[in-house]
TORKOL-4160 file (C-alpha; in steps of 0.2 Angstrom, whole numbers, padded with zeros to 4 digits, m for minus):
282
<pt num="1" X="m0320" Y="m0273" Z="m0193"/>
<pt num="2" X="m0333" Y="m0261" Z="m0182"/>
<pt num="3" X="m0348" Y="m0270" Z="m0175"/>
<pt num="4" X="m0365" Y="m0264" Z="m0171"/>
<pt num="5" X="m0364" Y="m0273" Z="m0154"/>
<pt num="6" X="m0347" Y="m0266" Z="m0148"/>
<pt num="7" X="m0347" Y="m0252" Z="m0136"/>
<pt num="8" X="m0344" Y="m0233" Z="m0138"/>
<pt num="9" X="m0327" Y="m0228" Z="m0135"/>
<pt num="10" X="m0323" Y="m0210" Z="m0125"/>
<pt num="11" X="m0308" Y="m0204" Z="m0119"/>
<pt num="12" X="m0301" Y="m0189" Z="m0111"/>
<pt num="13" X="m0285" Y="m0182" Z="m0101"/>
<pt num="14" X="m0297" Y="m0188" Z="m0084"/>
<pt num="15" X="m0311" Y="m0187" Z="m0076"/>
<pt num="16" X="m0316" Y="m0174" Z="m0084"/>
<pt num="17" X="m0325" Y="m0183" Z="m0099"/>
<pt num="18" X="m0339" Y="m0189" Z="m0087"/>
<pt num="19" X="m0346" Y="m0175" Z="m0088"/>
<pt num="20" X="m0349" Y="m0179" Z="m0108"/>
<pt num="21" X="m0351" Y="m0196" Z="m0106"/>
<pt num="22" X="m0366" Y="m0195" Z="m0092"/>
<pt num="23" X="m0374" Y="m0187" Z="m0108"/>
<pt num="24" X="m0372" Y="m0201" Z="m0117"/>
<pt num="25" X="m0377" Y="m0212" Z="m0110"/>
<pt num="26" X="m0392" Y="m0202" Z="m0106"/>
<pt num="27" X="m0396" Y="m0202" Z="m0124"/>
<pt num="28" X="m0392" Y="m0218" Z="m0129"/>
<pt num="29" X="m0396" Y="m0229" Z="m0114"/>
<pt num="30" X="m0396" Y="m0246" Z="m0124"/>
<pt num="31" X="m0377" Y="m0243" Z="m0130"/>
<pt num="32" X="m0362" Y="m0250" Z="m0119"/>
<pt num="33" X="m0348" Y="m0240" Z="m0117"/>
<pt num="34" X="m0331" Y="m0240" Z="m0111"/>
<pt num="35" X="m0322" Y="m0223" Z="m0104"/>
<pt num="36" X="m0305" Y="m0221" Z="m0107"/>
<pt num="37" X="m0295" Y="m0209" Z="m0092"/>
<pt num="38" X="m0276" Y="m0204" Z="m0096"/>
<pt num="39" X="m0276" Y="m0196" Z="m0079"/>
<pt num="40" X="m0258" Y="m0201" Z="m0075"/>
<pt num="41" X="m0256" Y="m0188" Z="m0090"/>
<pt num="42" X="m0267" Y="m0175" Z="m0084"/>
<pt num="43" X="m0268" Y="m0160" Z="m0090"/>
<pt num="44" X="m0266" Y="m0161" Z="m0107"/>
<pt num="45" X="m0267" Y="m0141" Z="m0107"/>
<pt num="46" X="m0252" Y="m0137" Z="m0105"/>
<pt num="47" X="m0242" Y="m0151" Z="m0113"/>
<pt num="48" X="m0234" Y="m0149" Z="m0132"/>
<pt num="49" X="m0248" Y="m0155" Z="m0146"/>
<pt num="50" X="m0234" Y="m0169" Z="m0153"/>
<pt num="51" X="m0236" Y="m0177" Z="m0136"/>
<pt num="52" X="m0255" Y="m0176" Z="m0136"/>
<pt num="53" X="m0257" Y="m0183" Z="m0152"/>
<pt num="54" X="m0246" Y="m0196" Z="m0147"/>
<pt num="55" X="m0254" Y="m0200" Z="m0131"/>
<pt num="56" X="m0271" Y="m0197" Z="m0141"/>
<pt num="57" X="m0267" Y="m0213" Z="m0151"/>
<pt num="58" X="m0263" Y="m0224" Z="m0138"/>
<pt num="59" X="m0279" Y="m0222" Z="m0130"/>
<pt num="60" X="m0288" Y="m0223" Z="m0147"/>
<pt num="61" X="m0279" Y="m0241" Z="m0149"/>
<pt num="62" X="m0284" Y="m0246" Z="m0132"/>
<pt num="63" X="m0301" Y="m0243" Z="m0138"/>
<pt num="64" X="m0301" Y="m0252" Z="m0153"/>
<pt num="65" X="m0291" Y="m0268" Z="m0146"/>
<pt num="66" X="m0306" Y="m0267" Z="m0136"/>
<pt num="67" X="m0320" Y="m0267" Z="m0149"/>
<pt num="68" X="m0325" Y="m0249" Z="m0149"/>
<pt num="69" X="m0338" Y="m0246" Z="m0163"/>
<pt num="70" X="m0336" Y="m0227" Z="m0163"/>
<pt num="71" X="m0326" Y="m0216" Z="m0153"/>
<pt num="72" X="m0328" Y="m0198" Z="m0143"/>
<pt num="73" X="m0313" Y="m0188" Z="m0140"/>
<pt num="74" X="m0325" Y="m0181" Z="m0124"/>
<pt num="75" X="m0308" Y="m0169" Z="m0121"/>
<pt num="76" X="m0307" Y="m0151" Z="m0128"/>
<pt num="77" X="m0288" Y="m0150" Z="m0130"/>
<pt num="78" X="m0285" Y="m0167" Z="m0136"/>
<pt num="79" X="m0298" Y="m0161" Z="m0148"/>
<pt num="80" X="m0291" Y="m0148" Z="m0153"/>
<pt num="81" X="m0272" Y="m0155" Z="m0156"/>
<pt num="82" X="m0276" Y="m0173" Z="m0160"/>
<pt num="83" X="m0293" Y="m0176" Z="m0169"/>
<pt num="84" X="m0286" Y="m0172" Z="m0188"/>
<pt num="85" X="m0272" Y="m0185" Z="m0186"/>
<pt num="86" X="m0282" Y="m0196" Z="m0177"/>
<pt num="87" X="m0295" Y="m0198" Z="m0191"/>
<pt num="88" X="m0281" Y="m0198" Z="m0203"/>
<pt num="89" X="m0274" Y="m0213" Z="m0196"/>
<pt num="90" X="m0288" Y="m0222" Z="m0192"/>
<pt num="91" X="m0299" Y="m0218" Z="m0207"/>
<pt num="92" X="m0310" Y="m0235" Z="m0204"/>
<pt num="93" X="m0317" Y="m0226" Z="m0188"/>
<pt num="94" X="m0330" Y="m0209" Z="m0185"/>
<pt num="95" X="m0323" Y="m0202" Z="m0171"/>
<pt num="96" X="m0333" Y="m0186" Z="m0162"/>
<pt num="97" X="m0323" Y="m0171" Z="m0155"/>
<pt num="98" X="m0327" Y="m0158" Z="m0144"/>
<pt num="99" X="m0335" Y="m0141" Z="m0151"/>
<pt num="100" X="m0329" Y="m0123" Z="m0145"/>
<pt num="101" X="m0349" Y="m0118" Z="m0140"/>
<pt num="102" X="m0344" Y="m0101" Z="m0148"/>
<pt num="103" X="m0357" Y="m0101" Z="m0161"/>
<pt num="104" X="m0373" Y="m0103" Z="m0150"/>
<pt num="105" X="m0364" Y="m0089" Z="m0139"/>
<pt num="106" X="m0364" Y="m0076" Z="m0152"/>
<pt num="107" X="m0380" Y="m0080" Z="m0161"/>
<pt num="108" X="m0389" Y="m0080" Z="m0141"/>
<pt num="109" X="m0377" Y="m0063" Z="m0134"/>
<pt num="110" X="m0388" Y="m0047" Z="m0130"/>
<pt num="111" X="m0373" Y="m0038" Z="m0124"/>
<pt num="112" X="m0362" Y="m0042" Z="m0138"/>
<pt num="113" X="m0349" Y="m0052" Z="m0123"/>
<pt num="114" X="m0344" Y="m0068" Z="m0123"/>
<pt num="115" X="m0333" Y="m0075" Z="m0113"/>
<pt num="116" X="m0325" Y="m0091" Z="m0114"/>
<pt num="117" X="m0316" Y="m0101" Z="m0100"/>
<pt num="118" X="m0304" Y="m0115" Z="m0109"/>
<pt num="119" X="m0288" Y="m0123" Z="m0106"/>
<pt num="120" X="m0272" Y="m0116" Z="m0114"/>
<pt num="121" X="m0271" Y="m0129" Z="m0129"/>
<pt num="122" X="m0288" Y="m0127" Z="m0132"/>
<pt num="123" X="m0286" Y="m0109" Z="m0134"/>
<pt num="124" X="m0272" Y="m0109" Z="m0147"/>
<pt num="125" X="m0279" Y="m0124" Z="m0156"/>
<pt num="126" X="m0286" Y="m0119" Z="m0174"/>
<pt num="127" X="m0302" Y="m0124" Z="m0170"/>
<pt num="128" X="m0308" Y="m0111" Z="m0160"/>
<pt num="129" X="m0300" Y="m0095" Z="m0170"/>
<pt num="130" X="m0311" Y="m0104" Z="m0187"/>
<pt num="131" X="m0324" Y="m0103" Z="m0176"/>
<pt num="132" X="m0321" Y="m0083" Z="m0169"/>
<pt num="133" X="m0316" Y="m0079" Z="m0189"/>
<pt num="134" X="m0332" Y="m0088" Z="m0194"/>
<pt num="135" X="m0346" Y="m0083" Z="m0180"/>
<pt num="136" X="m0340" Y="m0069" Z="m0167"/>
<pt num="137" X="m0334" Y="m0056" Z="m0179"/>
<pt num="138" X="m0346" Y="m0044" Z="m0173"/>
<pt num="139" X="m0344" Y="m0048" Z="m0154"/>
<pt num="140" X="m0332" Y="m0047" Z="m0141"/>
<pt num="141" X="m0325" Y="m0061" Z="m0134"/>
<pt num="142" X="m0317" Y="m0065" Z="m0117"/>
<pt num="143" X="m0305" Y="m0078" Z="m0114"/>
<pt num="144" X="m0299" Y="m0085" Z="m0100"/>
<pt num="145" X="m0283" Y="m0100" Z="m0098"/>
<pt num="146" X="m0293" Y="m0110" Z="m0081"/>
<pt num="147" X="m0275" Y="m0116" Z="m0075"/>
<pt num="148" X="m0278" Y="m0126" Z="m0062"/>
<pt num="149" X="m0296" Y="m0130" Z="m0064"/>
<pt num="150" X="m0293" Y="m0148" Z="m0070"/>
<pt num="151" X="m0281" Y="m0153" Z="m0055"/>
<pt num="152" X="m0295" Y="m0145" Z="m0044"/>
<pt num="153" X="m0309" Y="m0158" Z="m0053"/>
<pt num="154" X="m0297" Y="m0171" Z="m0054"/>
<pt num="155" X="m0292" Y="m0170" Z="m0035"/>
<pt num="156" X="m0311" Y="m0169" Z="m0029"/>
<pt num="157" X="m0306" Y="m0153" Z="m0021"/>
<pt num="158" X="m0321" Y="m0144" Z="m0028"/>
<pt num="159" X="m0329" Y="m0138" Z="m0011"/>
<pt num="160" X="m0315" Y="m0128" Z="m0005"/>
<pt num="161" X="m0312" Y="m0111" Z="m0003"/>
<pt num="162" X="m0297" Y="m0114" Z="m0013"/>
<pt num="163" X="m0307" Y="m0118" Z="m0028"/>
<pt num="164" X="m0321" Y="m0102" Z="m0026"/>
<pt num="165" X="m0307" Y="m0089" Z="m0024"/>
<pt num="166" X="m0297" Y="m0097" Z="m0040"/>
<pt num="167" X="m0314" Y="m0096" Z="m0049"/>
<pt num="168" X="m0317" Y="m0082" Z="m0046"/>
<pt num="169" X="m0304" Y="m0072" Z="m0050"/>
<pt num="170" X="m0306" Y="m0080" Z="m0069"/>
<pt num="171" X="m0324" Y="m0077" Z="m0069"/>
<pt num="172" X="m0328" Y="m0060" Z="m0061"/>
<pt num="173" X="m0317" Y="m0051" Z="m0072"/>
<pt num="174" X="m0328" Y="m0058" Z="m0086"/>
<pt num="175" X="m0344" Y="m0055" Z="m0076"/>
<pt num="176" X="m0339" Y="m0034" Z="m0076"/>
<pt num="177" X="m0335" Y="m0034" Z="m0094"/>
<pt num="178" X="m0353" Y="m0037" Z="m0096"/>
<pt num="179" X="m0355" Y="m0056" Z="m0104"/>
<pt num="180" X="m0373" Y="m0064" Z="m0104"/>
<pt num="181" X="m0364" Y="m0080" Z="m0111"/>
<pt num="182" X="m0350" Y="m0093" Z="m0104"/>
<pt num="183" X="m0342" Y="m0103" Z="m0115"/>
<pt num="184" X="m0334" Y="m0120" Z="m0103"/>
<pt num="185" X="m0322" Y="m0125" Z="m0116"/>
<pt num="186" X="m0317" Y="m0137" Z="m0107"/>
<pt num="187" X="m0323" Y="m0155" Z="m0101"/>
<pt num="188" X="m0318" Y="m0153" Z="m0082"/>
<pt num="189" X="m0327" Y="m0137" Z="m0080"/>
<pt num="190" X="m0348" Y="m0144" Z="m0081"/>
<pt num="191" X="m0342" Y="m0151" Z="m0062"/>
<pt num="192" X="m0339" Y="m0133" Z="m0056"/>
<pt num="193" X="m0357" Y="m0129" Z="m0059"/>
<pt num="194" X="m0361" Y="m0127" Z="m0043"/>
<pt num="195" X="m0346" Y="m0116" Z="m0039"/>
<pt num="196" X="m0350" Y="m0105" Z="m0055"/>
<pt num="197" X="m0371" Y="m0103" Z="m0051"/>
<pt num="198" X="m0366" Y="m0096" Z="m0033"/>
<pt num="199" X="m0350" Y="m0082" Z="m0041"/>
<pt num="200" X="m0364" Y="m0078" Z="m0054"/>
<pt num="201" X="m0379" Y="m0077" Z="m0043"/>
<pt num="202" X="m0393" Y="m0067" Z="m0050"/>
<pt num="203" X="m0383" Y="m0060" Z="m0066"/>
<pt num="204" X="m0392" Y="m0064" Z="m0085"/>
<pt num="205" X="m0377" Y="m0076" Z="m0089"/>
<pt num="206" X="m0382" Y="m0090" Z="m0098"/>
<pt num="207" X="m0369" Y="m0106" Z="m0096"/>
<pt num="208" X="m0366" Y="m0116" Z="m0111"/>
<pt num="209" X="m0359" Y="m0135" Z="m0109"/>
<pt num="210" X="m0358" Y="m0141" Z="m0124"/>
<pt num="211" X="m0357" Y="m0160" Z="m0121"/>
<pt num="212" X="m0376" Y="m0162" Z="m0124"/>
<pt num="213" X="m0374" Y="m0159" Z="m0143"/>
<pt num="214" X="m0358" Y="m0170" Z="m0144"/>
<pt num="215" X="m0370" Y="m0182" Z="m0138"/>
<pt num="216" X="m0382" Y="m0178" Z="m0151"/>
<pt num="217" X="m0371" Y="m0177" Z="m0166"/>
<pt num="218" X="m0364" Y="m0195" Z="m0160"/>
<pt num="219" X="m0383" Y="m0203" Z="m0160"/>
<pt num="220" X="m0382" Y="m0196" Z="m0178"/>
<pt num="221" X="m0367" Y="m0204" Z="m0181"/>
<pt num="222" X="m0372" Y="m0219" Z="m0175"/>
<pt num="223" X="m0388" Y="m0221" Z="m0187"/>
<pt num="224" X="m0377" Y="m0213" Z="m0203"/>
<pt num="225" X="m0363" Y="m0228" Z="m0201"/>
<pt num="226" X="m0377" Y="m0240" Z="m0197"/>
<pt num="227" X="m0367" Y="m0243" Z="m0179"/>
<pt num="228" X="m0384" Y="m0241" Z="m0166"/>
<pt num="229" X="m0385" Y="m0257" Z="m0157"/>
<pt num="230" X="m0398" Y="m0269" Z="m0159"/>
<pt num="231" X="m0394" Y="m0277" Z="m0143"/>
<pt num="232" X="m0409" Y="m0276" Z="m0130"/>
<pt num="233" X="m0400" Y="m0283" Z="m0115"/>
<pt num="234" X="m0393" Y="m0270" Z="m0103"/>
<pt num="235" X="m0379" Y="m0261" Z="m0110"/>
<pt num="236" X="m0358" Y="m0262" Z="m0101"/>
<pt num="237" X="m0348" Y="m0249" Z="m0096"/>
<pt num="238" X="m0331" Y="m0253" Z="m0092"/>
<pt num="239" X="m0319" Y="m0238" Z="m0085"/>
<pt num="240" X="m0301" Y="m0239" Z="m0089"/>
<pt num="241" X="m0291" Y="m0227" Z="m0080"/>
<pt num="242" X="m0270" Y="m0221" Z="m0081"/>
<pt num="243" X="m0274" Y="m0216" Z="m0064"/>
<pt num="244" X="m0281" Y="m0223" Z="m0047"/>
<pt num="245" X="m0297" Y="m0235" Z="m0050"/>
<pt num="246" X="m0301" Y="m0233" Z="m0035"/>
<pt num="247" X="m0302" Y="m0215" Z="m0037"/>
<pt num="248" X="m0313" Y="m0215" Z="m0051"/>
<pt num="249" X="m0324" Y="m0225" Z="m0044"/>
<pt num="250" X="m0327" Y="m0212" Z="m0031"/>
<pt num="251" X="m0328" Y="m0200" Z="m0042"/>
<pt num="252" X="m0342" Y="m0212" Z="m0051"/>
<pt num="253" X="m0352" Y="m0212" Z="m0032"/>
<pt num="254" X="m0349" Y="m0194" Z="m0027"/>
<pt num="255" X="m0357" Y="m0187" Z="m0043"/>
<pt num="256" X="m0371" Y="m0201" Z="m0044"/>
<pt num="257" X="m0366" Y="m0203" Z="m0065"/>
<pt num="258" X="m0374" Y="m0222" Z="m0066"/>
<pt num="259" X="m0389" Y="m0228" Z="m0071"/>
<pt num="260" X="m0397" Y="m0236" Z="m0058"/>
<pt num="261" X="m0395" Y="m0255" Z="m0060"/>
<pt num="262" X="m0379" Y="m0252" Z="m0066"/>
<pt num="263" X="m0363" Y="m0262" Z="m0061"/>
<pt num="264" X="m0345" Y="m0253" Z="m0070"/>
<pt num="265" X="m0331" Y="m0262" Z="m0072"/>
<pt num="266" X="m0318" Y="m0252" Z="m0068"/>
<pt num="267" X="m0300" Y="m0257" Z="m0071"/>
<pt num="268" X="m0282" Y="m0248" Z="m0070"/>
<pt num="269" X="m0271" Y="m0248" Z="m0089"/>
<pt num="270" X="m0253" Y="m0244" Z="m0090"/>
<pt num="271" X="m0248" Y="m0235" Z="m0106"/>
<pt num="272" X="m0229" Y="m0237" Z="m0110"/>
<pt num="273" X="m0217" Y="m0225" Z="m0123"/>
<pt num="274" X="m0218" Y="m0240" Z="m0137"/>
<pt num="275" X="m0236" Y="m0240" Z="m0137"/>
<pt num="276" X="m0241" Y="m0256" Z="m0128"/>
<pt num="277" X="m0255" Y="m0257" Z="m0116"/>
<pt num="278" X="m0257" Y="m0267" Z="m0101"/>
<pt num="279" X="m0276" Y="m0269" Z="m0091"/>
<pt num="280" X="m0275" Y="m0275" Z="m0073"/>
<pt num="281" X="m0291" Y="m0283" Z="m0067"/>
<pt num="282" X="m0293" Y="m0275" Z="m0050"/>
């Protein structure tokens, strides 16, 4: 049974989901959490949808075996490939997916261009082409596969010239097409900011993350299933992590993403072909 007091699950292929979960916890700041990183799988961009769906229910079942009230699929692709058969399977939980931000592109373009920087899966999920039929009919939109981006995040090599010059050449191209609008279609990508203001410098592009209203629509959530926490003690955030702890807990310092006051718990898992899922107290 889902309890009010439990914590908010998120997941996503990494690190990349902080960039969704600082929103969170922004807007709900008396809920606990608990982030869920499958970077020992990362990136999910390129890997077959069977095997993100799969992977996808793992970490949803570590989740619930760790009271999880609600969960955020804070990941574009697993989104995209995962989130119909997740909520079939698991039809006792509200689970919030990531949004193509195509809509509030095409309804604010001047130019008529769009473009969109996504990862592969993302691209080809069905999600986004509903969202073109639906919304950007009249406009023209720009896409662009990011490969590499989420190993560049992931690694914390975001202030190399590496990273600009591979940035670049997905982003200028779109920049002389004549966009105003850029779509980051994918979680990693808010932690380039930096990278994308200085390529764009003094061009009218507007950049849209759309993590602040997946944060919305999960307060929503919350208040419809009656799931907001009464609780007025300070909220937990545990971080689990397929990868290196200790790197995401640099990656936790280097961005500044807690709360001040605010002690994680952060703790490896290993996730094995039949399913089972072991935490190790670090």
């Amino acid at each position: 049974m889902l309890h009010s007091q439990g914590p908010i699950g998120v997941f996503d292929s990494g690190l990349g989901g902080l960039s969704v979960w600082r929103h969170l916890a922004a807007l709900l700041p008396q809920e606990s959490f608990i982030y869920m990183a499958d970077s020992a799988h990362c990136p999910y961009g390129t890997r077959p949808a069977e095997e993100i769906v799969q992977l996808s229910r793992q970490l949803t079942e570590t989740l619930l075996s760790q009271g999880a009230k609600l969960i955020v699929v804070a990941c574009n692709t697993a989104t995209a490939a995962a989130i119909t058969a997740l909520r079939q399977q698991y039809p006792q939980v509200q689970f919030v997916g990531m949004e193509p931000a195509v809509k509030p592109a095409a309804l604010q373009t001047r130019s008529g261009h769009i473009g969109v920087l996504a990862t592969a899966g993302t691209l080809k999920g069905r999600h986004f082409h509903q969202t073109l039929q639906a919304y950007a009919q009249h406009i023209t939109v720009h896409t662009q596969v990011g490969e590499g981006l989420v190993e560049i995040v992931e690694q914390g090599h975001l202030h190399t010239p590496e990273a600009e010059a591979l940035l670049r050449r997905y982003v200028e191209p779109m920049l002389a097409a004549g966009i105003d609008q850029l779509v980051l279609g994918c979680t990693h990508y808010p932690f380039l900011m930096p990278l994308l203001e200085r390529i764009i410098g003094t061009q009218p592009v507007q950049i849209i993350d759309p993590a602040g209203a997946v944060a919305k629509r999960t307060q929503q959530c919350l208040h419809t299933q009656n799931l907001a926490t009464s609780s007025t003690t300070l909220p937990q955030y545990r971080f689990l992590t397929t990868g290196s702890a200790q790197g995401l807990a640099l990656f936790l310092e280097q961005w500044q993403l807690l709360p001040l006051g605010h002690v994680p718990s952060i703790q490896s898992v290993d996730l094995d072909p039949l399913g089972y899922t072991k935490i190790h107290k670090i």
